[in-house]
C-alpha positions, -999 to +999 in steps of 0.1 A: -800+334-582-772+334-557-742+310-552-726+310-520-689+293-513-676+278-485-639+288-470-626+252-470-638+246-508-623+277-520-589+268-501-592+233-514-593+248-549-564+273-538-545+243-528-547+221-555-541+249-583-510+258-564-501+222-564-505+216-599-473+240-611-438+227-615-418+225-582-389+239-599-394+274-599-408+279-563-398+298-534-395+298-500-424+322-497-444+303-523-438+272-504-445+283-471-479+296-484-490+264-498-482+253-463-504+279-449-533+275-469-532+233-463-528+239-426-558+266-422-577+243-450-574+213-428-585+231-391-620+245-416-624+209-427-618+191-392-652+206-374-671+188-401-687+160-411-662+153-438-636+159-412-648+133-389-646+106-420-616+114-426-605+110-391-622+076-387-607+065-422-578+069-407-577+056-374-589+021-393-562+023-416-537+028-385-555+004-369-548-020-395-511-014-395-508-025-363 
């Protein structure tokens, strides 16, 4: 049996574990990482289908705002 893993799934997992550790003992480097890996997680996710949700999601929201 063979499990395959997206990019944007692994960074998403990246991301979040990062995220969960105290911001008190972080650098400059460690914080311009996360910010790396969020950026290049969101330009994976925007091609897809989720991507496009999200997109619309948000357009209503800003829409509602209005």
């Amino acid at each position: 049996m063979q499990y395959t893993i997206s990019a944007s799934v692994f960074l998403a997992i990246v991301i979040i574990a990062r995220l969960r550790r105290t911001t008190h003992a972080r650098s400059r480097v460690d914080e311009a990482f996360t910010v790396f890996t969020a950026v290049v997680f969101g330009v994976l996710i925007a091609a897809t289908a989720w991507g496009h949700a999200i997109l619309q999601f948000v357009g209503v929201a800003v829409d509602a705002t209005r």
